[in-house]
DODREN-587973 format. One record per residue (C-alpha): residue number from 0; residue in one letter; z negated, y, x. Coordinates in pm, whole numbers, plus 50000, padded with zeros to 5 digits. Each point is the difference from the previous one (the first is absolute). Layout:
<NUM,A,<Z,Y,X>>,
...
END
This chain:
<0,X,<50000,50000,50000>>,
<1,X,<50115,50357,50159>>,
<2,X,<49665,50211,49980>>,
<3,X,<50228,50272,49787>>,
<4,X,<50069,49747,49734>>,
<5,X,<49761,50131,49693>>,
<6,X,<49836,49728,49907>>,
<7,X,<49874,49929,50286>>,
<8,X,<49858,50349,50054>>,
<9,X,<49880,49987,49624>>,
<10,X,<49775,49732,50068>>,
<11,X,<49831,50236,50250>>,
<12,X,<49990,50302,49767>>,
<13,X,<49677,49926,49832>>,
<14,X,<49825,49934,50372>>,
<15,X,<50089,50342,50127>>,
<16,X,<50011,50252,49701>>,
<17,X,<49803,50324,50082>>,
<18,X,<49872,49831,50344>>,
<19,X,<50060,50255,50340>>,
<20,X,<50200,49862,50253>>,
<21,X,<49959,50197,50334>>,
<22,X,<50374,49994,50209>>,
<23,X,<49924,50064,50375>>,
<24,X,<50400,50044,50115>>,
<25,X,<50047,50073,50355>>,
<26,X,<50173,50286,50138>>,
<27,X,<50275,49736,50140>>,
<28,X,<50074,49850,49606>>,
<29,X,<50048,50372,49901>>,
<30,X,<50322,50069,50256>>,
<31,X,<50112,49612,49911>>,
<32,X,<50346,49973,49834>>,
<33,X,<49780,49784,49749>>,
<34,X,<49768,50243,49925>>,
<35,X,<50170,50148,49601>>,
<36,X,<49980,49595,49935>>,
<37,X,<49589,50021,50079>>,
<38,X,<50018,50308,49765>>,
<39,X,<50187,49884,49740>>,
<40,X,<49726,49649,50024>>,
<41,X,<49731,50273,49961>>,
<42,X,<50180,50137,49701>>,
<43,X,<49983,49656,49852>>,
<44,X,<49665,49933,50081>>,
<45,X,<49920,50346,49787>>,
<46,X,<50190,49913,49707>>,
<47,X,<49754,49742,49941>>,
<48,X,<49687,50238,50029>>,
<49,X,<49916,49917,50290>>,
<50,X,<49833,50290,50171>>,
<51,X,<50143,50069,50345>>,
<52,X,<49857,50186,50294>>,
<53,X,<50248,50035,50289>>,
<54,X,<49833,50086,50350>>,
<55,X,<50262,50020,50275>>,
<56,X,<49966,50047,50396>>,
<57,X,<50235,50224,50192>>,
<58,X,<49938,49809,50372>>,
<59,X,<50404,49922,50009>>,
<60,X,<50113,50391,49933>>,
<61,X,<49736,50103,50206>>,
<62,X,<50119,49793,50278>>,
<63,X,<50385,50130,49897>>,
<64,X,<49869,50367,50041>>,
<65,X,<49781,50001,50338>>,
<66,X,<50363,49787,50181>>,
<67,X,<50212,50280,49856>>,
<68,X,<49684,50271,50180>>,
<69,X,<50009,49762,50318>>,
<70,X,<49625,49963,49918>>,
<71,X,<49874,49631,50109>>,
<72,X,<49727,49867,49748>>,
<73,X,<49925,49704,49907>>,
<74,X,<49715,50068,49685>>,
<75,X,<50227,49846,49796>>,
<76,X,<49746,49849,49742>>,
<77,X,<49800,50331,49958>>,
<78,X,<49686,49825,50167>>,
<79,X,<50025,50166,50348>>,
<80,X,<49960,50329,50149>>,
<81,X,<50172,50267,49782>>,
<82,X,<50046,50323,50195>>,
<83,X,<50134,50355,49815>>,
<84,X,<50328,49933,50086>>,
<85,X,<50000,49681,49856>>,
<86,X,<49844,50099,49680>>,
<87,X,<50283,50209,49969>>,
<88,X,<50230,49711,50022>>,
<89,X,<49824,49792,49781>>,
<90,X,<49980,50280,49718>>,
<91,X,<50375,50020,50024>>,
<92,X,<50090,49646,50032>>,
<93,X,<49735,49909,49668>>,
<94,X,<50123,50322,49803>>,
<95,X,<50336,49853,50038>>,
<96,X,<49946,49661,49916>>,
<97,X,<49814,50099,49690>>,
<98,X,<50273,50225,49919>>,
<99,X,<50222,49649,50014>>,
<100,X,<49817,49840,49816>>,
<101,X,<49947,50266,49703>>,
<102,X,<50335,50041,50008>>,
<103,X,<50089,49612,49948>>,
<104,X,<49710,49993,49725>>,
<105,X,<50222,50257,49800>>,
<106,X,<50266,49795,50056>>,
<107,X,<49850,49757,49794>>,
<108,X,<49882,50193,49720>>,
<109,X,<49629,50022,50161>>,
<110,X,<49750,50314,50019>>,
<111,X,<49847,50004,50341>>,
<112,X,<49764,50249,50145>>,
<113,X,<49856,50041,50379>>,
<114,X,<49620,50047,49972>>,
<115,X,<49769,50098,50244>>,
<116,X,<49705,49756,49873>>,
<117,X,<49925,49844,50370>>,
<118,X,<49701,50183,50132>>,
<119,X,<49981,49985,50326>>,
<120,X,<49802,50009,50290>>,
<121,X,<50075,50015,50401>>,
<122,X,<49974,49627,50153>>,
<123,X,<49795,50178,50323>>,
<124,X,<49889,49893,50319>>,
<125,X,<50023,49644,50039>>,
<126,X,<49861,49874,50385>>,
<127,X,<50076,50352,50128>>,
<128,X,<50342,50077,49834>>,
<129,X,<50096,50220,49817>>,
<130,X,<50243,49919,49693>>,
<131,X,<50022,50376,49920>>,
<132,X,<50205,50023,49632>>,
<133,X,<49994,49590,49916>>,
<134,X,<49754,49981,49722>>,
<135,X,<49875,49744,49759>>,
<136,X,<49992,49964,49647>>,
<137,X,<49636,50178,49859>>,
<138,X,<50034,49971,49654>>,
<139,X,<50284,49977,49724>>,
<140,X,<50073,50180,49717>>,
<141,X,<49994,49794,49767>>,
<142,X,<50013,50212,49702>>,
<143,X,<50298,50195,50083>>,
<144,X,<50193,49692,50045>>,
<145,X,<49868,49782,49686>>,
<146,X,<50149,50373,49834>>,
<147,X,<50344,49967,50161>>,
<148,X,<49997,49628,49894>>,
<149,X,<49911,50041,49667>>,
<150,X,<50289,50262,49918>>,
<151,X,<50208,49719,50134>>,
<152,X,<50040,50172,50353>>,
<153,X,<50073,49793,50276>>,
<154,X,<49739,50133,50301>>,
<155,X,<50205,50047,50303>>,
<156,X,<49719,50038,50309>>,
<157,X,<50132,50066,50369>>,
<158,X,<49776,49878,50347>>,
<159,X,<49841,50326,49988>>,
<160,X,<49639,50100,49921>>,
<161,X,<49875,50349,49931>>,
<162,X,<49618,50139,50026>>,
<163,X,<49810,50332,49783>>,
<164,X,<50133,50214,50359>>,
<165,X,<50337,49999,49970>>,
<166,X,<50048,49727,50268>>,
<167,X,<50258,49699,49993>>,
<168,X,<49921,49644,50128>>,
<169,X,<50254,49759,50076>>,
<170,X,<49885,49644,49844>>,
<171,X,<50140,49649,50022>>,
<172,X,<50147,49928,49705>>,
<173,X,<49918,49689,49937>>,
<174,X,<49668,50085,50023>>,
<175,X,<50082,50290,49737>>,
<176,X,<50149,49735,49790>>,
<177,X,<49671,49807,50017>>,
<178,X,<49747,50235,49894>>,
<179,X,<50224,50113,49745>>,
<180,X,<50021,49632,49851>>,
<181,X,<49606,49961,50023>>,
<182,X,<49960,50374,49816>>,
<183,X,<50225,49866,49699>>,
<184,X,<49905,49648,49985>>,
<185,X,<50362,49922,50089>>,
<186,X,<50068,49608,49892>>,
<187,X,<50322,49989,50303>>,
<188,X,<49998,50209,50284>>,
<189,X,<50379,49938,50139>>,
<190,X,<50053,50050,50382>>,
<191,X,<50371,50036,50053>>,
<192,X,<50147,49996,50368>>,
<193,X,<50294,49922,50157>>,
<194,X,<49883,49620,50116>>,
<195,X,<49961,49703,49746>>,
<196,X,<49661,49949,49956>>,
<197,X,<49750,49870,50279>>,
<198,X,<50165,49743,50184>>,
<199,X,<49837,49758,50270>>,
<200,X,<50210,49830,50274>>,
<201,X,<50321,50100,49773>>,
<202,X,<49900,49828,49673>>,
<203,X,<49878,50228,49673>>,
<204,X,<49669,49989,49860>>,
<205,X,<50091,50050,49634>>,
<206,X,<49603,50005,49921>>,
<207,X,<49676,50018,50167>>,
<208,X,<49643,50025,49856>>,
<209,X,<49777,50278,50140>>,
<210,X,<49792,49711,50167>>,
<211,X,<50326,49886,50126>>,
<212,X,<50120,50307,50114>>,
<213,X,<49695,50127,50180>>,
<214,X,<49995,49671,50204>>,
<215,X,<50364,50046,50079>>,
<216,X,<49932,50370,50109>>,
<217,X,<49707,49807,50293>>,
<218,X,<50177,49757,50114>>,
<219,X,<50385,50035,50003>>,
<220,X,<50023,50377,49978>>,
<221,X,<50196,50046,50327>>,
<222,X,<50268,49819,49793>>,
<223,X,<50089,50282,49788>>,
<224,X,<50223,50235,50096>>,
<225,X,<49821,50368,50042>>,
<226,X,<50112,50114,49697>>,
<227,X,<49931,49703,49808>>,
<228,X,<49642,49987,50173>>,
<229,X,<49917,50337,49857>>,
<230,X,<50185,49881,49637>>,
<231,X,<49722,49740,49997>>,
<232,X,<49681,50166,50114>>,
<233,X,<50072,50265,49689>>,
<234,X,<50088,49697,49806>>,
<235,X,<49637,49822,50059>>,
<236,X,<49844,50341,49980>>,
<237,X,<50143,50071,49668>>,
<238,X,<49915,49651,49862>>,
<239,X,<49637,50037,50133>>,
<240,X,<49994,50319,49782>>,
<241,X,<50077,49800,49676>>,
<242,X,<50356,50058,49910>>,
<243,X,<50107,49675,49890>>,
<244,X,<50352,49950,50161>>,
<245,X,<50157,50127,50299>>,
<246,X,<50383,49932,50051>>,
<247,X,<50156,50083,50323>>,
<248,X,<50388,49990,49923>>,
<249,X,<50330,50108,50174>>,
<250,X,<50100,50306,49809>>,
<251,X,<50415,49933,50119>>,
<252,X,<49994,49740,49766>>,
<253,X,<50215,50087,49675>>,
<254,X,<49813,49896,49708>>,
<255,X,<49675,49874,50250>>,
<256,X,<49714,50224,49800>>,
<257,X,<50098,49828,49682>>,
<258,X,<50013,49671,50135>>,
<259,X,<49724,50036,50160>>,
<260,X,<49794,50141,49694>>,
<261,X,<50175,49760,49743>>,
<262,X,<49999,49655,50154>>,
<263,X,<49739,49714,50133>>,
<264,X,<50264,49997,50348>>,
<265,X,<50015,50365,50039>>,
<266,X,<50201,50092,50377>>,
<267,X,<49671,50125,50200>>,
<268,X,<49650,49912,50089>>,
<269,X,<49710,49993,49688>>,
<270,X,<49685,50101,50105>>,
<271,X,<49731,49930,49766>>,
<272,X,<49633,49953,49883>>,
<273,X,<49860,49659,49925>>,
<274,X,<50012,50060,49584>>,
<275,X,<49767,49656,49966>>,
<276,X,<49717,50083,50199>>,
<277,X,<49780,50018,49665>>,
<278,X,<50178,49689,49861>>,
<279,X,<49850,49595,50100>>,
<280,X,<50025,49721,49785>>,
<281,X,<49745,49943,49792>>,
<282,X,<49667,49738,50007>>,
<283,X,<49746,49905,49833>>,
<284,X,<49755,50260,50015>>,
<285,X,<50235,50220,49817>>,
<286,X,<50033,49808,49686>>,
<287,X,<49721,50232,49841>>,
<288,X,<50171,50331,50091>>,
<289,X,<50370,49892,49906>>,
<290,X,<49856,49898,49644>>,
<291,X,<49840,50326,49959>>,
<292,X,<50291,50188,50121>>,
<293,X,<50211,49827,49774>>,
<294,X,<49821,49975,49703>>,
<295,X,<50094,50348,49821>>,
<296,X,<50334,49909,49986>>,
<297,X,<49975,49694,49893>>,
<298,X,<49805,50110,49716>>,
<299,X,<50243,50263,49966>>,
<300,X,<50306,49767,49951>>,
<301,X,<50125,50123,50329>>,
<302,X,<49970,49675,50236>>,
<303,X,<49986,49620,49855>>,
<304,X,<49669,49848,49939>>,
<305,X,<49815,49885,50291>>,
<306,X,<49679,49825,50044>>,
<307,X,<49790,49988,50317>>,
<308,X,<50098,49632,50020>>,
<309,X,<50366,50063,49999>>,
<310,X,<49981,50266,50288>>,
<311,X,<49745,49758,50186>>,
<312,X,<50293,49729,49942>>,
<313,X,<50231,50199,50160>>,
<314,X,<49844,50258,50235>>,
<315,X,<50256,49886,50250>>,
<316,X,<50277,50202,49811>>,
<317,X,<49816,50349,50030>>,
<318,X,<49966,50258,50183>>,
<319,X,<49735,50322,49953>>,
<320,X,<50025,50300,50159>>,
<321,X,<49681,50148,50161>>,
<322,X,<49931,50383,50096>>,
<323,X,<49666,50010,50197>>,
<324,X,<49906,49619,49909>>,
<325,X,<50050,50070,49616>>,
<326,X,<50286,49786,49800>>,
<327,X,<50177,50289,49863>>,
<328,X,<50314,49781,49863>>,
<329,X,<50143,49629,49993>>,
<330,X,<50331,49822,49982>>,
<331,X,<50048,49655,49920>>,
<332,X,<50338,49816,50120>>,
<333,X,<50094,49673,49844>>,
<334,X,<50278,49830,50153>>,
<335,X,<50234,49759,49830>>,
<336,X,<50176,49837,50283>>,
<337,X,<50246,49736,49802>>,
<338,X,<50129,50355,49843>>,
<339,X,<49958,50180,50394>>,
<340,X,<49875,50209,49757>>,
<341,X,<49630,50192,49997>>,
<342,X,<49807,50220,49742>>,
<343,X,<49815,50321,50096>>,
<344,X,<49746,49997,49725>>,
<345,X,<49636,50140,49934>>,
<346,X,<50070,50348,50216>>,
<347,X,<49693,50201,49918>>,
<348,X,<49864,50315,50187>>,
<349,X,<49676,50188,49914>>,
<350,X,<50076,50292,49763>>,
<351,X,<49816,50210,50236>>,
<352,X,<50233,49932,50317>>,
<353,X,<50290,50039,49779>>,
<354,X,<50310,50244,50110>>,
<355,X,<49980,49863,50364>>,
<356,X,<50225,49788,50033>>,
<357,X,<49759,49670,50053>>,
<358,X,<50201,49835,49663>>,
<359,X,<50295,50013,50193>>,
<360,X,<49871,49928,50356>>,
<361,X,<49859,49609,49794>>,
<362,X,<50382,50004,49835>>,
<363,X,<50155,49975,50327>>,
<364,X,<49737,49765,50168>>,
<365,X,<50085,49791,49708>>,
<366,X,<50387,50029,50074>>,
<367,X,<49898,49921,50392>>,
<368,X,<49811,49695,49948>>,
<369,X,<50281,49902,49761>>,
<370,X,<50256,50043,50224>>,
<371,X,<49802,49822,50276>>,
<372,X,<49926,49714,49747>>,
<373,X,<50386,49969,49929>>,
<374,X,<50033,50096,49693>>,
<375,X,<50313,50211,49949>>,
<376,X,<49893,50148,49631>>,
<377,X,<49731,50180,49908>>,
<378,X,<49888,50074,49634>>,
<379,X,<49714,50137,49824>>,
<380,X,<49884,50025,49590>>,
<381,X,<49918,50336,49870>>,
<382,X,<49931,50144,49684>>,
<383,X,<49860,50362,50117>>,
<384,X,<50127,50035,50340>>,
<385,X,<50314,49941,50026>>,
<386,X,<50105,50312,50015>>,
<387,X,<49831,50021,50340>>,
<388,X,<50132,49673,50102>>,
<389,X,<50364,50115,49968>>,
<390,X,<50008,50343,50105>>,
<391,X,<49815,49954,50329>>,
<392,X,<50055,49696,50070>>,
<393,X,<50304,49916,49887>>,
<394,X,<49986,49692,49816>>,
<395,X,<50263,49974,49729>>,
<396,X,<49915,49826,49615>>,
<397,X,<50107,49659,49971>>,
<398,X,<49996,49690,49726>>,
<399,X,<49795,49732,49933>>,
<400,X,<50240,49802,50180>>,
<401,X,<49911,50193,50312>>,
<402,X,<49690,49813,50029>>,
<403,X,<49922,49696,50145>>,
<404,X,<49991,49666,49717>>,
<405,X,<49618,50008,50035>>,
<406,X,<49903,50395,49978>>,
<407,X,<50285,49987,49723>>,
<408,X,<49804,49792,49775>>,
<409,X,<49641,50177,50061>>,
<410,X,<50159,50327,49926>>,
<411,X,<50172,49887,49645>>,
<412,X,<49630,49843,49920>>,
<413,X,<49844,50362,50113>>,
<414,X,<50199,50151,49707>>,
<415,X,<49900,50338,50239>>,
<416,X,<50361,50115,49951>>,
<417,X,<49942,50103,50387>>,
<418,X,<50329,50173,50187>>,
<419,X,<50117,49757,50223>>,
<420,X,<50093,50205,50347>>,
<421,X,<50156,49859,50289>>,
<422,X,<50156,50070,50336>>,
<423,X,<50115,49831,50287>>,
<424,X,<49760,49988,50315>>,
<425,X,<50044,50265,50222>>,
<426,X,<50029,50021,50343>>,
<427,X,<50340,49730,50037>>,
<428,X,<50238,50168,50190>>,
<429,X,<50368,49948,49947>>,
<430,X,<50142,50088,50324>>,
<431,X,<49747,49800,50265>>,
<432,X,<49890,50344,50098>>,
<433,X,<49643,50037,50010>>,
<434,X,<49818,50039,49717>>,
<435,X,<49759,50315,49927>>,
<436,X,<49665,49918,49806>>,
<437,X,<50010,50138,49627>>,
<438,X,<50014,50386,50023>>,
<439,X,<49863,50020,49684>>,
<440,X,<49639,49971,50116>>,
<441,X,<49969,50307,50148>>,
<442,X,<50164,50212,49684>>,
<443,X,<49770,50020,49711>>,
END
């Protein structure tokens, strides 16, 4: 499936809607031949409201600009020394970038605005040197930009910081882009350079963990190219923040922010948080708590009937999820392997953790321990939430015939009328290319 075609991308829409996406596009993309493609993928991205920040850098012009002055320098990155001629350079190479990139956004039917909502401060004296006009990010403001956003502006922020004194900094801008994602609770922050992703010894990693990642960074990081190096360092630093996914892509690929947004391949490297770490299997000891968590809705005609000796029958088919030791929700996955088939059923959270996304964080453990089981299907019964069920998570309604022969006949003798939702397991990729884990998780 091309990441353009629109079902595909519908599936997604649900996932994304109103979410910020942060777009970190360096300086290099911008004077790419490929660059009105990258645009016109932002353009798509908003036509799905999906709020979009663009932060750029301006290390390629001002490397263009101090060869045309005969001026050696080699702060490409905005982390090293930045004397007042070089300020200058960088103000003229990021005014002109933005300028390109303003210009591109009208192109595309977009409102963008510069904004001067990096504060700034000077990065000082470090071991006796003096870094004179680099600064670092002091606070953001956040307000001015949730403004611009919310009259459907796209934020357009250069590698420049400014203080109450009239001064200018000059800031990395990835590290611009990071703060910025942290300030708006960004779900994506998207890091697009000129290289594929981070590669080791020649071969991709399409995705790491953070655990993964940080391990990689101490003990293979002469591996990376310099570049790269730094791509990763602001990659773990921006996952250690808490935004959910970083994606390092190659912004000279037509079509690659799409694919890499819309599809489990996508053409880069995944960075991401481990979304389980409140979700284990479930024992004994939590019979008590999963009947009292459930109980409400069953008595509510939400869930099917269950006693305590059912669950204790079958406490090797859930799962709870626990915030500071306390089962806040459960999952139960029944598998039906004749069928390769499996049923998510009993997915209750506590109506006081609701809005959080932990319902949907137990939906996709469910499709994971499917998939791992080998079932191919997975289906669920609903007679209140199915709304839910197909909007963000894409299952579709089915028949009774979608059911396996022995679910069939408990449902008819239920006479719940239940919708009968299914989808296939995700995760399967079609191409041998590896496979993302569900994106989903980190959306909602």
């Amino acid at each position: 499936m091309k990441p353009t075609d629109l079902r595909g991308i519908l599936h997604y829409i649900p996932q994304f809607r109103d979410k910020v996406f942060i777009i970190a596009i360096d300086g290099a993309v911008v004077g790419d031949d490929n660059f009105p493609n990258l645009l016109l993928d932002i353009a798509v991205l908003r036509s799905l409201s999906i709020q979009i920040v663009i932060v750029h850098g301006a290390g390629h012009q001002i490397k263009l600009l101090s060869e045309e002055l005969g001026k050696p320098y080699s702060n490409w990155d905005g982390t090293g020394i930045t004397d007042a001629q070089t300020l200058r350079l960088a103000m003229l190479g990021a005014n002109a970038v933005t300028h390109e990139i303003l210009e591109g956004l009208s192109a595309n039917n977009l409102r963008g605005a510069q904004s001067n909502a990096i504060e700034a401060v000077p990065l000082g004296i470090i071991k006796g040197v003096d870094y004179q006009h680099t600064g670092k990010v002091h606070q953001v403001d956040v307000d001015m930009l949730r403004t611009l956003l919310d009259k459907g502006v796209v934020p357009v922020l250069p590698p420049l910081g400014f203080d109450g004194n009239g001064h200018t900094y000059r800031i990395n801008s990835d590290a611009v882009a990071i703060e910025v994602a942290r300030a708006l609770g960004a779900v994506k922050l998207m890091l697009i350079t000129t290289r594929n992703g981070l590669e080791v010894d020649g071969k991709l990693l399409a995705q790491l963990t953070v655990v993964e990642l940080a391990q990689l960074l101490k003990t293979s990081a002469d591996k990376l190219p310099p570049d790269s190096l730094s791509k990763a360092q602001h990659a773990l630093r921006a996952s250690e923040s808490g935004i959910p996914r970083v994606h390092i892509i190659n912004g000279q690929v037509d079509e690659g922010l799409l694919a890499e947004v819309f599809s489990n391949e996508g053409i880069g490297t995944l960075i991401y948080a481990n979304e389980y770490q409140g979700i284990r299997q479930a024992m004994r000891k939590d019979i008590r708590h999963i009947f009292a968590l459930i109980k409400p809705s069953i008595l509510g005609d939400q869930l099917l009937k269950r006693s305590r000796a059912s669950i204790e029958k079958h406490i090797n088919e859930y799962f709870v999820f626990e915030i500071d030791d306390n089962i806040v929700g459960c999952v139960a996955i029944t598998p039906y392997p004749a069928d390769k088939k499996a049923e998510l059923a009993c997915l209750q959270v506590n109506p006081a953790h609701e809005h959080r996304g932990i319902g949907t964080k137990l939906a996709v453990r469910a499709e994971s321990v499917a998939k791992d089981l080998g079932m191919e299907t997975i289906f669920c019964l609903s007679t209140q939430a199915f709304t839910f069920f197909q909007h963000k998570l894409g299952y579709r309604e089915g028949t009774v015939s979608d059911l396996p022969a022995a679910r069939r006949e408990k449902y008819e003798q239920s006479h719940r009328n239940s919708k009968i939702l299914w989808k296939p397991v995700s995760g399967h990729s079609t191409n041998g290319a590896p496979t993302r884990e569900p994106l989903v998780a980190a959306t909602t």
